[in-house]
PATI-509702 format. One record per atom (N, C-alpha, C, O): residue number from 0; residue in one letter; x, y, z. Coordinates in steps of 0.02 Angstrom, whole numbers. Each point is the difference from the previous one (the first is absolute). Layout:
! PATI-509702
{site NUM,"a",{X,Y,Z}}
...
This chain:
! PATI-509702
{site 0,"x",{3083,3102,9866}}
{site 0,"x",{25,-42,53}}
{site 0,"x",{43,-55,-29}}
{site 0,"x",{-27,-37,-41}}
{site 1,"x",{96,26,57}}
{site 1,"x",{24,-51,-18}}
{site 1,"x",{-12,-55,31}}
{site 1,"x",{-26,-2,56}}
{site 2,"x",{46,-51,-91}}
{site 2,"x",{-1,-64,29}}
{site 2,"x",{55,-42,31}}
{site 2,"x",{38,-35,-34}}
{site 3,"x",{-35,41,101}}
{site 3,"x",{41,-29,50}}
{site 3,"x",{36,-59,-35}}
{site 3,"x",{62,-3,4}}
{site 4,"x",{-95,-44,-37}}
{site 4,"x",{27,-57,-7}}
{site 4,"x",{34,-16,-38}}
{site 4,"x",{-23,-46,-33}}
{site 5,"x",{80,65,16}}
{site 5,"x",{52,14,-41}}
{site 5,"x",{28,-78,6}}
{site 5,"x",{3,-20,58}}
{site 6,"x",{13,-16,-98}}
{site 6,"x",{30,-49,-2}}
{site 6,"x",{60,-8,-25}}
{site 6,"x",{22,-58,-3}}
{site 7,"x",{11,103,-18}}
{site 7,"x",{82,-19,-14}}
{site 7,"x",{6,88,26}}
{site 7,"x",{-38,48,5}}
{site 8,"x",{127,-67,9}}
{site 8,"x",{2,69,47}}
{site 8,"x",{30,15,-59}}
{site 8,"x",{23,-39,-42}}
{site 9,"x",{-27,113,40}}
{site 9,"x",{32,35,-53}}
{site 9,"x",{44,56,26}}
{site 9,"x",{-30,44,31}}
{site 10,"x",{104,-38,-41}}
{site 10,"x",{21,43,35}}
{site 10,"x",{55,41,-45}}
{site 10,"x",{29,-43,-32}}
{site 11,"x",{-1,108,15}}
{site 11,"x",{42,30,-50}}
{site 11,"x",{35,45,44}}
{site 11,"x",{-6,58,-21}}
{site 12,"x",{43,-60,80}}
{site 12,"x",{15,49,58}}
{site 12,"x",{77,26,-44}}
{site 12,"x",{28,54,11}}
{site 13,"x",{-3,-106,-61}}
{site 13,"x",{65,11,-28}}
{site 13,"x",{-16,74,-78}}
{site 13,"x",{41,39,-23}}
{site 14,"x",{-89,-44,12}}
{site 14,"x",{-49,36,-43}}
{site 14,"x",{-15,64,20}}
{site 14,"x",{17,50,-31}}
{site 15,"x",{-54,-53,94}}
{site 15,"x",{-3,51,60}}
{site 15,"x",{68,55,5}}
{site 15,"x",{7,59,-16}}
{site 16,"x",{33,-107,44}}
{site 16,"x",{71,25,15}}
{site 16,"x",{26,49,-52}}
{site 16,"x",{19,58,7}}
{site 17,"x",{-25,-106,-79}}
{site 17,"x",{32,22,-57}}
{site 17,"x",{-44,84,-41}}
{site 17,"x",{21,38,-43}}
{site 18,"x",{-85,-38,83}}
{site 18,"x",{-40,49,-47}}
{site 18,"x",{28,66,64}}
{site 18,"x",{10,59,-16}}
{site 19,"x",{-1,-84,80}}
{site 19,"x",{5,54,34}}
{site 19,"x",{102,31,-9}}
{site 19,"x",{5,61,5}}
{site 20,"x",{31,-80,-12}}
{site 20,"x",{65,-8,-36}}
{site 20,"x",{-12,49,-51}}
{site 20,"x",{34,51,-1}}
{site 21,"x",{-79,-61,-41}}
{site 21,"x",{5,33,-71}}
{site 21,"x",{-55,58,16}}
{site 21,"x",{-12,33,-50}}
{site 22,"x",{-14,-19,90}}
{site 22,"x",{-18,72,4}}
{site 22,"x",{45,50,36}}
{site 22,"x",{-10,61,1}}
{site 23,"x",{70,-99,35}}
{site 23,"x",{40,21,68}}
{site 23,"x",{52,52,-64}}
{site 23,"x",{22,57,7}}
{site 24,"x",{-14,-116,-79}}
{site 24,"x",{73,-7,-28}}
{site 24,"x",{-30,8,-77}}
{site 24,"x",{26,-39,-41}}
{site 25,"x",{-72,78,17}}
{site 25,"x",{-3,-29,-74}}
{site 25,"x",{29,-13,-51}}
{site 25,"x",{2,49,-39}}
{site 26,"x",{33,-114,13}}
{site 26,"x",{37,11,-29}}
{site 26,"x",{-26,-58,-48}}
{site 26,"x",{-53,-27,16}}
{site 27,"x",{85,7,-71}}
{site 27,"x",{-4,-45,-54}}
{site 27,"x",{-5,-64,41}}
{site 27,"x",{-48,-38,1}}
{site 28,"x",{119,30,43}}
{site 28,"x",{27,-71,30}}
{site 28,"x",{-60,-10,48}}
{site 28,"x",{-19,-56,15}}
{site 29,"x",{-16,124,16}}
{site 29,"x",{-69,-53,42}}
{site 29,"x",{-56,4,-9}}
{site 29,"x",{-42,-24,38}}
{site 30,"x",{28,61,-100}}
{site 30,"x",{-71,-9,-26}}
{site 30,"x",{20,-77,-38}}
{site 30,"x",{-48,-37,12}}
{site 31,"x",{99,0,-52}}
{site 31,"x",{7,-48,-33}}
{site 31,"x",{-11,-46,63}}
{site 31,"x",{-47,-40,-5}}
{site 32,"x",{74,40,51}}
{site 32,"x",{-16,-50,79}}
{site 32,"x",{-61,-2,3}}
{site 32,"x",{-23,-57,4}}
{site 33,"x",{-19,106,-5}}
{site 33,"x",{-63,12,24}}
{site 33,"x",{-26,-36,-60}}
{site 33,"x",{-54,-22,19}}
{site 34,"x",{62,4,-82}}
{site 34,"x",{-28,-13,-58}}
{site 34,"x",{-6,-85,10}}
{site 34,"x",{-47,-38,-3}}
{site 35,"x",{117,30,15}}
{site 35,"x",{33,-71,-12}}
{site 35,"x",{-32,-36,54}}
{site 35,"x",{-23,-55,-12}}
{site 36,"x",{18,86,86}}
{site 36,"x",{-50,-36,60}}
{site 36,"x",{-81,-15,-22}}
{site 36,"x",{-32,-52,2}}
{site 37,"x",{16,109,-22}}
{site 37,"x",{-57,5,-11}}
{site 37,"x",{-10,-68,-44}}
{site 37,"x",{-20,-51,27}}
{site 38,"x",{34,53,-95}}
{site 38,"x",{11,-69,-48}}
{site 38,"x",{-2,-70,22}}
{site 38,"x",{-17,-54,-25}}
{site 39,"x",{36,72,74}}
{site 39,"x",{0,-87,47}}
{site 39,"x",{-65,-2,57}}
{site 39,"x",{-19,-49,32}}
{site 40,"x",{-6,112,-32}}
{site 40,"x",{-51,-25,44}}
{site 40,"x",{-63,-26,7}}
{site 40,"x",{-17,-21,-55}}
{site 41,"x",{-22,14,92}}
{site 41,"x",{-57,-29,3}}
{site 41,"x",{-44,44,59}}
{site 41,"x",{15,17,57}}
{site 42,"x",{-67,-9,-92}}
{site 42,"x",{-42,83,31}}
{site 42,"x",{-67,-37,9}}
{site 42,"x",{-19,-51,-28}}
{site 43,"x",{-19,97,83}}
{site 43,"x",{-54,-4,4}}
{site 43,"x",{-53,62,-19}}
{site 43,"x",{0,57,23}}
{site 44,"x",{-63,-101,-91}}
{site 44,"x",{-26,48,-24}}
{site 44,"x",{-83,23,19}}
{site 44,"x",{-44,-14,-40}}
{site 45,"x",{38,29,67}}
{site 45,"x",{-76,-14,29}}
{site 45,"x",{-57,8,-60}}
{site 45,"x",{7,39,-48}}
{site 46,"x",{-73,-89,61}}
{site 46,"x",{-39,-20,-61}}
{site 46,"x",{-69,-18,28}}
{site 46,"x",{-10,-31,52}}
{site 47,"x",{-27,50,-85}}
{site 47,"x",{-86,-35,56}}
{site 47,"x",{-22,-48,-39}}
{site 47,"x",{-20,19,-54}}
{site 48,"x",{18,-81,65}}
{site 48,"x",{-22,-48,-30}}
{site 48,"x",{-74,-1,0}}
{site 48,"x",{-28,4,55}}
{site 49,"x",{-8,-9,-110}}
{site 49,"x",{-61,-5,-30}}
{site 49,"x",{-35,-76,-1}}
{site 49,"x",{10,-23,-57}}
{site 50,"x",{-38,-12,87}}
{site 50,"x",{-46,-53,-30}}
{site 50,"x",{-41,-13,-36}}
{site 50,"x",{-60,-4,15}}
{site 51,"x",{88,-8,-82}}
{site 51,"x",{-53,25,-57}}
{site 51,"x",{-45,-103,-26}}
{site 51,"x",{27,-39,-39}}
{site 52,"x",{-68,30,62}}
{site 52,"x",{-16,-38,-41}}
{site 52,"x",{-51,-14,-68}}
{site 52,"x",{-53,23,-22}}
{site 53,"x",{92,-64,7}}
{site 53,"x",{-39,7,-70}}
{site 53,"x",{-29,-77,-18}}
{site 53,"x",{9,-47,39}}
{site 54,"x",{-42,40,-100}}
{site 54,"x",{-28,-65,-24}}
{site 54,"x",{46,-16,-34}}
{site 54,"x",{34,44,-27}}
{site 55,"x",{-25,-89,21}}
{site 55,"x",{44,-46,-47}}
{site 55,"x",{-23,-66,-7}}
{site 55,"x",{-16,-35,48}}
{site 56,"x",{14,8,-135}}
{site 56,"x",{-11,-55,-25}}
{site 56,"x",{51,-33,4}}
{site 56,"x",{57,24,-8}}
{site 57,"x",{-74,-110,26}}
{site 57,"x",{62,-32,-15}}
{site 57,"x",{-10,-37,-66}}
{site 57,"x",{-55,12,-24}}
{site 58,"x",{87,-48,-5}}
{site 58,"x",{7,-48,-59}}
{site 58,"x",{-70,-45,-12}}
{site 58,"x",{-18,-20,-55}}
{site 59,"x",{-13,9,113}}
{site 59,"x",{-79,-3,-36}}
{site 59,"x",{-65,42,16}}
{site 59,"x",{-60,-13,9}}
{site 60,"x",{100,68,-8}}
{site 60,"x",{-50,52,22}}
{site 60,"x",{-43,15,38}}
{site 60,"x",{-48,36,-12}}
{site 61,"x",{62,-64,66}}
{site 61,"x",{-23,2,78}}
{site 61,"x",{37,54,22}}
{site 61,"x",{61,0,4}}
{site 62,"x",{-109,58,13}}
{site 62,"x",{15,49,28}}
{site 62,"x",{9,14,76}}
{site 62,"x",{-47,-16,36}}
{site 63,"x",{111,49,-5}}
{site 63,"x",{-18,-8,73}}
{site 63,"x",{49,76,3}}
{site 63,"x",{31,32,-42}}
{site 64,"x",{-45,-26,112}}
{site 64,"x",{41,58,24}}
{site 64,"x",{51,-8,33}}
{site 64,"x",{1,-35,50}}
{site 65,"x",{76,80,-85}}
{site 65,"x",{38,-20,32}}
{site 65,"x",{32,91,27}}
{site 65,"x",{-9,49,-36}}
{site 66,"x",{39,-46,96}}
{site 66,"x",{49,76,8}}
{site 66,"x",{36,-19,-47}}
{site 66,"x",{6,-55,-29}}
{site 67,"x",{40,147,17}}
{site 67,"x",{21,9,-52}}
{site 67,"x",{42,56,38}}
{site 67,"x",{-1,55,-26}}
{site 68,"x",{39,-61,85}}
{site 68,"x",{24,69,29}}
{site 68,"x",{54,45,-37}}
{site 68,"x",{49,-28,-25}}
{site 69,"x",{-57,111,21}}
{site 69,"x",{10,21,-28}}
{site 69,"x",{55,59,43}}
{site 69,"x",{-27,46,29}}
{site 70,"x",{111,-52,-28}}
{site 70,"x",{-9,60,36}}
{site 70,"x",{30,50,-53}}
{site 70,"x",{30,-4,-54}}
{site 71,"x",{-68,78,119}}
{site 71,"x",{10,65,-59}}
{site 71,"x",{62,26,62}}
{site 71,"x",{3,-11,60}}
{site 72,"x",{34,43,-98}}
{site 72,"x",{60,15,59}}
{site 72,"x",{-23,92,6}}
{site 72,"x",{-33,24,-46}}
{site 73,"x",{49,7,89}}
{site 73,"x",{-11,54,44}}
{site 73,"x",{48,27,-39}}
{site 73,"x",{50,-27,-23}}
{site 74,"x",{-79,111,16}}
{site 74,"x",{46,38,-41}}
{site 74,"x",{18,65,63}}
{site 74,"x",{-24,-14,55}}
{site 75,"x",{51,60,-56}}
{site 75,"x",{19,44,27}}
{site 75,"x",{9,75,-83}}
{site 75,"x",{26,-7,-55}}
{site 76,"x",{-59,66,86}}
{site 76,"x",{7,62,-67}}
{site 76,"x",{31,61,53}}
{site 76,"x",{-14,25,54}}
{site 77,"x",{62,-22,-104}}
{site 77,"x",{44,67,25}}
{site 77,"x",{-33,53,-67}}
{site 77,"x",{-5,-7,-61}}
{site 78,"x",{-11,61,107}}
{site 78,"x",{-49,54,-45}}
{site 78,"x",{47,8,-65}}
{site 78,"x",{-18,-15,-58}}
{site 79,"x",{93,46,81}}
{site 79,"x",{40,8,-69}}
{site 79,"x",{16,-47,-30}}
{site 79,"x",{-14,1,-60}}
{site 80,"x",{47,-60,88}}
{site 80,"x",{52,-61,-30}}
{site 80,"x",{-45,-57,-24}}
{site 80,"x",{15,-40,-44}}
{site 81,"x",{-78,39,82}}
{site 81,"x",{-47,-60,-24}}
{site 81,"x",{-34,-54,37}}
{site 81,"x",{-24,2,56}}
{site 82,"x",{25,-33,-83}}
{site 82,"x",{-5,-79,49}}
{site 82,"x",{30,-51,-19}}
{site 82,"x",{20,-11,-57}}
{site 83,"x",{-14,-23,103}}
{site 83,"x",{48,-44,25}}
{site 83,"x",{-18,-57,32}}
{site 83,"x",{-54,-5,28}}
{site 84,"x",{104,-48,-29}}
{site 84,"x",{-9,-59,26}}
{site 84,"x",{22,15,63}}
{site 84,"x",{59,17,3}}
{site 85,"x",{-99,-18,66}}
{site 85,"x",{51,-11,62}}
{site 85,"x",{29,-52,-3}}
{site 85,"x",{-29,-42,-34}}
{site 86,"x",{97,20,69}}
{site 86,"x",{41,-42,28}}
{site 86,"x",{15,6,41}}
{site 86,"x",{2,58,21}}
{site 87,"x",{18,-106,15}}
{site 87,"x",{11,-13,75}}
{site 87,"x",{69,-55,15}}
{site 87,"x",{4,-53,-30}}
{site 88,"x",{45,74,78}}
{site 88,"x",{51,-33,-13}}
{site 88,"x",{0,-35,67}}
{site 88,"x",{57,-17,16}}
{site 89,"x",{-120,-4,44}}
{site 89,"x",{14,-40,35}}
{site 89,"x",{-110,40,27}}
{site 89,"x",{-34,49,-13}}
{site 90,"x",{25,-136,64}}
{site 90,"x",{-36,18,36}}
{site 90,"x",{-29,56,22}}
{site 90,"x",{-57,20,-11}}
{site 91,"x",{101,6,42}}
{site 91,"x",{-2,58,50}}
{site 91,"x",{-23,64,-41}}
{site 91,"x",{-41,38,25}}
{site 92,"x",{77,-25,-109}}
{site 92,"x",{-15,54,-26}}
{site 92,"x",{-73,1,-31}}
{site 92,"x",{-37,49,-2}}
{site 93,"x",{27,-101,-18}}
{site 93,"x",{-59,-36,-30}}
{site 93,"x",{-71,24,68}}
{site 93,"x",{-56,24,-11}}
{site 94,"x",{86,-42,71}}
{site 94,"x",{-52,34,65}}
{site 94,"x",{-14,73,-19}}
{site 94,"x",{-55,24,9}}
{site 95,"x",{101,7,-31}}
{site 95,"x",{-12,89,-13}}
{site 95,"x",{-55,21,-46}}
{site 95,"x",{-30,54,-5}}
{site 96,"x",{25,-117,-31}}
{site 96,"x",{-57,29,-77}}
{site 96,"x",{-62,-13,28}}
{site 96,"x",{-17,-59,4}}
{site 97,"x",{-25,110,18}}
{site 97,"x",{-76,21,2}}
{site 97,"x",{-34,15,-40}}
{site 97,"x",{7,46,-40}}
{site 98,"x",{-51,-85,43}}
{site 98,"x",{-45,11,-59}}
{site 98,"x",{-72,-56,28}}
{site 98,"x",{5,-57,23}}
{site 99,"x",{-67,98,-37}}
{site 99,"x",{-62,-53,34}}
{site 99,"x",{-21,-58,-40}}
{site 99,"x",{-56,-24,11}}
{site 100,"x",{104,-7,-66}}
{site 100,"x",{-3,-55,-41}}
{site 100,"x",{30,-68,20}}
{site 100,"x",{56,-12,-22}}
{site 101,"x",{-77,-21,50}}
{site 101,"x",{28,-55,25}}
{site 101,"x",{49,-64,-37}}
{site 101,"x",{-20,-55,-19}}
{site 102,"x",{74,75,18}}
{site 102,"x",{56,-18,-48}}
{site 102,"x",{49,-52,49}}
{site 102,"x",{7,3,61}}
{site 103,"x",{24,-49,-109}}
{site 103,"x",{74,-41,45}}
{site 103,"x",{65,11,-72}}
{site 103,"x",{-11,4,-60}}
{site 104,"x",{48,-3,80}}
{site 104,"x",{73,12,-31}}
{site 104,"x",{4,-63,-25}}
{site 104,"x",{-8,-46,40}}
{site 105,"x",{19,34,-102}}
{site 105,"x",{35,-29,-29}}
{site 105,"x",{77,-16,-26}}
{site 105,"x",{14,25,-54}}
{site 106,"x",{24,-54,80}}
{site 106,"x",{66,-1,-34}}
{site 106,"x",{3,-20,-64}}
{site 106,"x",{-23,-46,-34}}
{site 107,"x",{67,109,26}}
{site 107,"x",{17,0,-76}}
{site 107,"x",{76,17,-23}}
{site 107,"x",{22,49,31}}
{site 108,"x",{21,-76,-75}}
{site 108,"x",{62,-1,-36}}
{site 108,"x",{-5,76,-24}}
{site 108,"x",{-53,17,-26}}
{site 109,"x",{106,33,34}}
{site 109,"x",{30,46,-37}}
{site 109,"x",{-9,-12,-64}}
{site 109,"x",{19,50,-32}}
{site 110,"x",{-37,-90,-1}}
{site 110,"x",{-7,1,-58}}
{site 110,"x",{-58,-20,-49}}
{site 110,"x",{-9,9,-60}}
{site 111,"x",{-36,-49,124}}
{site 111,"x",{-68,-1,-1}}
{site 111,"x",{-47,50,-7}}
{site 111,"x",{-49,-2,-37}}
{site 112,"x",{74,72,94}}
{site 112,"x",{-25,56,1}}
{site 112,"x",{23,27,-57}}
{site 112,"x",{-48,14,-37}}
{site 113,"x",{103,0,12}}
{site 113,"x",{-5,40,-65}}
{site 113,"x",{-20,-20,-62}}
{site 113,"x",{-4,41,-45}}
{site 114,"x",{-13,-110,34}}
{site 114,"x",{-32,-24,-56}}
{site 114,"x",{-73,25,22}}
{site 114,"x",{-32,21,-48}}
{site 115,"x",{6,-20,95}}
{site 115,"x",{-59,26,28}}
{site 115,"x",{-40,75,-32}}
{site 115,"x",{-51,18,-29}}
{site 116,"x",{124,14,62}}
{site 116,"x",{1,78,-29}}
{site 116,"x",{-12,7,-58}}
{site 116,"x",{-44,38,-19}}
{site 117,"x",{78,-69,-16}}
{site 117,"x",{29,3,-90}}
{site 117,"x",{-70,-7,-14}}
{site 117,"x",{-29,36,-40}}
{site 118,"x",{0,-87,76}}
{site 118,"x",{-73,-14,-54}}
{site 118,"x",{-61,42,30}}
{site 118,"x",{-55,2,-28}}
{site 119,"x",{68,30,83}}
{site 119,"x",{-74,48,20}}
{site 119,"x",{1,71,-28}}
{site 119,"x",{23,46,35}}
{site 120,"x",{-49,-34,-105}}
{site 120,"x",{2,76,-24}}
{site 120,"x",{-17,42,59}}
{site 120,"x",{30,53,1}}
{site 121,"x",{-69,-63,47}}
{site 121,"x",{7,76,42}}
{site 121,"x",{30,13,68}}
{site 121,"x",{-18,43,40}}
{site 122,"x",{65,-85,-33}}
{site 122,"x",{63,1,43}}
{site 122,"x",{54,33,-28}}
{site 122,"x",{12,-16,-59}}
{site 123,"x",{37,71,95}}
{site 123,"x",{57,12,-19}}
{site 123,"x",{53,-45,43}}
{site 123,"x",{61,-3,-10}}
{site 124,"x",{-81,-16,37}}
{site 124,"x",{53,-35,15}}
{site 124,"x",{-13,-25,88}}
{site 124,"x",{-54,14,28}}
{site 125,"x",{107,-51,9}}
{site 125,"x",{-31,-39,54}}
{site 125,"x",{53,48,55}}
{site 125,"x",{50,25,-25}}
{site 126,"x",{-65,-13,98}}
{site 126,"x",{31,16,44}}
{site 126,"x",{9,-44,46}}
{site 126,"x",{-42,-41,17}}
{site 127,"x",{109,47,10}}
{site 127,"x",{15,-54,75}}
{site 127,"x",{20,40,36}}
{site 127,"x",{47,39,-3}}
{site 128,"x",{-115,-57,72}}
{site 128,"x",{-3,24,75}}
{site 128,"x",{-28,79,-23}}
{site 128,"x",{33,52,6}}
{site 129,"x",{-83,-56,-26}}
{site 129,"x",{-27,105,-32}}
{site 129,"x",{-12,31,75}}
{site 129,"x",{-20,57,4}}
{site 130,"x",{35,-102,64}}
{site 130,"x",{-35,32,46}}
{site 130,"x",{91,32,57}}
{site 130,"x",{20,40,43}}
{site 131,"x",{-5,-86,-81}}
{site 131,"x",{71,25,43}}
{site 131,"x",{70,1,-48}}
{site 131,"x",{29,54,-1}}
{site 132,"x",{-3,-104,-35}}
{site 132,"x",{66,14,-60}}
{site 132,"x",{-22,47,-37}}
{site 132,"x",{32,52,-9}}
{site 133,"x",{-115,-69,-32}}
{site 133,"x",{-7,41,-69}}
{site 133,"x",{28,-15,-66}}
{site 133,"x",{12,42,-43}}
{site 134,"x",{-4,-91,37}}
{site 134,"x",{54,-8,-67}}
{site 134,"x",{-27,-39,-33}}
{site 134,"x",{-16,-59,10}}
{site 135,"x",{6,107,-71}}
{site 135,"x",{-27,-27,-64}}
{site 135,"x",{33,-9,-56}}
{site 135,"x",{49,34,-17}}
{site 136,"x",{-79,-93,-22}}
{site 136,"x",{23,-15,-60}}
{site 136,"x",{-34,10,-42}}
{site 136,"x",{-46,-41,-9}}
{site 137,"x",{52,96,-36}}
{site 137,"x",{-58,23,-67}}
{site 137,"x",{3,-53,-41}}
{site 137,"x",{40,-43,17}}
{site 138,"x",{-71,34,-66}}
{site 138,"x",{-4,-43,-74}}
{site 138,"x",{56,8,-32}}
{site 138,"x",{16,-49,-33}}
{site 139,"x",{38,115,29}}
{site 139,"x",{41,6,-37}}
{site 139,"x",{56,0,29}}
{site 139,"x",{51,0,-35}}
{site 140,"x",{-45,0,106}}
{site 140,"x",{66,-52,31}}
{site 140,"x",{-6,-71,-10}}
{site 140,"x",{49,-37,-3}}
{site 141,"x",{-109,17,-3}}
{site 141,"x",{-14,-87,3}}
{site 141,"x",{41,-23,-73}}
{site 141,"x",{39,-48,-8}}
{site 142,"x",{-58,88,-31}}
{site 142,"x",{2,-11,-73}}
{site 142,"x",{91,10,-4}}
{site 142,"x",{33,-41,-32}}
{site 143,"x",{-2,93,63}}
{site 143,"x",{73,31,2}}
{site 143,"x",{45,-72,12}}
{site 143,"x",{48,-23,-31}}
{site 144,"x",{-98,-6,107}}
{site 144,"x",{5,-58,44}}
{site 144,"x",{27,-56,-50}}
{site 144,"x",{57,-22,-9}}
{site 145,"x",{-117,6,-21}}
{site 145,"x",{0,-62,-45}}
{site 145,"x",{52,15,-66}}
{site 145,"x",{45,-40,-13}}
{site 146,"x",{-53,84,-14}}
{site 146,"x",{64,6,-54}}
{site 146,"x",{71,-17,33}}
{site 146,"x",{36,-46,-19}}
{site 147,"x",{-23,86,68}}
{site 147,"x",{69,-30,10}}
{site 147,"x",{6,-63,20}}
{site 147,"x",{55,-27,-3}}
{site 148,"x",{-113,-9,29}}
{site 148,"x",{14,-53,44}}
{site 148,"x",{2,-40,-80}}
{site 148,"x",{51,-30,-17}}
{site 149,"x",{-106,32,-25}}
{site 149,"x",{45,-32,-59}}
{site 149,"x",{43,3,-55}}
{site 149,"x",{-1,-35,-50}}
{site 150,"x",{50,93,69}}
{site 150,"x",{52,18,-15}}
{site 150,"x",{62,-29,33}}
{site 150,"x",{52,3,-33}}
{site 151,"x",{-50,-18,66}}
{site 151,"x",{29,-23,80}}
{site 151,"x",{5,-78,-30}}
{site 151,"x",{46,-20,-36}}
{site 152,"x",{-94,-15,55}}
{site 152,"x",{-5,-63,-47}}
{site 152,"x",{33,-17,-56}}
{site 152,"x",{52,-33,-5}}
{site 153,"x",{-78,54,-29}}
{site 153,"x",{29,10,-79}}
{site 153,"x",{78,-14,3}}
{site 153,"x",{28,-47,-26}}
{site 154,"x",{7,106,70}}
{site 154,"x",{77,7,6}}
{site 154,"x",{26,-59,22}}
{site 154,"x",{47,-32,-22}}
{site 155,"x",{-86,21,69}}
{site 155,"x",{5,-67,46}}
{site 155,"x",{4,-56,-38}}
{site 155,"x",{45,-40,14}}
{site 156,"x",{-83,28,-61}}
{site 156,"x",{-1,-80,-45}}
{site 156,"x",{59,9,-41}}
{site 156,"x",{45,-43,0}}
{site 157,"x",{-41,96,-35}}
{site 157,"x",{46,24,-64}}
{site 157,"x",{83,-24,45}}
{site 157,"x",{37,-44,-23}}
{site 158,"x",{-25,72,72}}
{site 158,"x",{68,-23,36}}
{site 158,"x",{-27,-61,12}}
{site 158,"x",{49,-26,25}}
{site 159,"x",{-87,-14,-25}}
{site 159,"x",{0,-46,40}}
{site 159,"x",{24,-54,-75}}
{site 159,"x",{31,-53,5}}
{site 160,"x",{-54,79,-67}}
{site 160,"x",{15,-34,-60}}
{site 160,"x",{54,-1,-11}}
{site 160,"x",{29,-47,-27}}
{site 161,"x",{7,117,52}}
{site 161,"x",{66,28,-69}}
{site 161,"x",{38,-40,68}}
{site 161,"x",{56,-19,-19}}
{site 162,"x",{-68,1,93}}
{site 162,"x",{52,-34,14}}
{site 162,"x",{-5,-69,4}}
{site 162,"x",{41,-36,29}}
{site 163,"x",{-99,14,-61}}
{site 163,"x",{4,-105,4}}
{site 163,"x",{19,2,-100}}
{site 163,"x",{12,-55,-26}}
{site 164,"x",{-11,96,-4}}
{site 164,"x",{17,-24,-72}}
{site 164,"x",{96,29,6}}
{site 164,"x",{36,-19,-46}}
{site 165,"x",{-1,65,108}}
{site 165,"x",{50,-7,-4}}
{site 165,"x",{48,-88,33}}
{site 165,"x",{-32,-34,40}}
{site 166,"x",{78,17,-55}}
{site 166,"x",{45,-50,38}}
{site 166,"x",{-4,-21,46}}
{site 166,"x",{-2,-59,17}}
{site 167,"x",{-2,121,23}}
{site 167,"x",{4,-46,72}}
{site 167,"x",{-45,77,39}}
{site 167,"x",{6,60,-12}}
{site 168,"x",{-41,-90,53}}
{site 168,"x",{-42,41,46}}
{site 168,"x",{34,42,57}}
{site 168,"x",{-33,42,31}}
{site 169,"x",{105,-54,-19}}
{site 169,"x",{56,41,55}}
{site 169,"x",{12,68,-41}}
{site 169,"x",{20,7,-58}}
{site 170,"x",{-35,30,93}}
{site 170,"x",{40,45,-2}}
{site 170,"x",{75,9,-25}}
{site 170,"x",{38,-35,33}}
{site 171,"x",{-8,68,-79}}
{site 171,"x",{75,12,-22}}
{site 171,"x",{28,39,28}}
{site 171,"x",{-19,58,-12}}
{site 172,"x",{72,-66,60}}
{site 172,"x",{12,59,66}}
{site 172,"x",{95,-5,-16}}
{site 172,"x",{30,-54,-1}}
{site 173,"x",{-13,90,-6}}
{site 173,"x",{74,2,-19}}
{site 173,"x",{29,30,75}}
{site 173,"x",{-18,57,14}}
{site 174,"x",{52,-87,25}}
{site 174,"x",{45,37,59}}
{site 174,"x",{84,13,-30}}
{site 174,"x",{37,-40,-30}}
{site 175,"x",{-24,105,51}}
{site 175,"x",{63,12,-4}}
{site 175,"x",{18,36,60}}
{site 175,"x",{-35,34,38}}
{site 176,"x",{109,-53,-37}}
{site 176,"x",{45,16,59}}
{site 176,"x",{32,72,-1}}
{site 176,"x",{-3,28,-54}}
{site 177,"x",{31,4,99}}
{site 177,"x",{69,28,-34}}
{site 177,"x",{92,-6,22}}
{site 177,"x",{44,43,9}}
{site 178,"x",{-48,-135,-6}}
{site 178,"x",{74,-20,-5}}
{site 178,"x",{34,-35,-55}}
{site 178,"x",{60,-13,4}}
């Protein structure tokens, strides 16, 4: 059962748009759309929070009990491909995930979730919307993901050097006529 009380709206309808585009059209130019939206977004991951308390000493060793909540996030297993992180790219899709564990969505950064991934050995990787888009990101797109993105960078500073150690930061644009 999810939890109604969602406190920041979370919405990716441009995401949506872009994943349904690239199944219409597959091509480089809109799986990279679909990549580049995705990167900017902010998902909802559903998780059952645990109240774990425990004892704890303070500095003169007076012991008391304090919570310690713990959440474990909800996996989803595809018999062949594995398991997976569900994702959820708004409210509404987040309503689709059944399951008799009483969970609320957490928002989380595109990039929160895949540092996530990276570190759970028995995840292959996380899916957004598994109940209606389907679209997953294995460990070794995440990883594909992150190399270029700091490759990308890299290029980015290097021009950004080779043009503040040149003269002048304009552009050298020569116009010619023909009179």
């Amino acid at each position: 059962m999810a939890n109604e009380n969602q406190k920041t709206v979370i919405e990716n309808s441009a995401l949506v748009e872009a994943i349904a585009e690239m199944r219409k059209d597959f091509k480089a130019e809109t799986q990279n759309k679909v990549i580049n939206t995705a990167l900017r977004g902010t998902f909802l991951v559903p998780a059952v929070i645990n109240k774990n308390t425990q004892l704890v000493a303070d500095a003169e060793n007076h012991v008391k009990f304090e919570d310690k909540p713990q959440a474990k996030f909800l996996l989803i297993t595809h018999k062949e491909k594995g398991t997976f992180f569900p994702v959820f790219t708004d409210a509404d899709e987040l309503a689709k995930f059944k399951t008799e564990q009483n969970y609320q969505g957490f928002a989380m950064k595109f990039g929160d979730i895949a540092a996530l991934t990276e570190k759970t050995p028995n995840v292959v990787g996380f899916v957004i919307n598994p109940m209606n888009q389907n679209l997953p990101f294995t460990k070794e797109m995440l990883e594909s993901i992150k190399q270029t993105l700091i490759r990308v960078r890299k290029e980015r500073e290097e021009a950004a050097k080779a043009n503040s150690d040149g003269e002048s930061s304009a552009p050298n644009i020569t116009v010619t006529t023909n009179e």
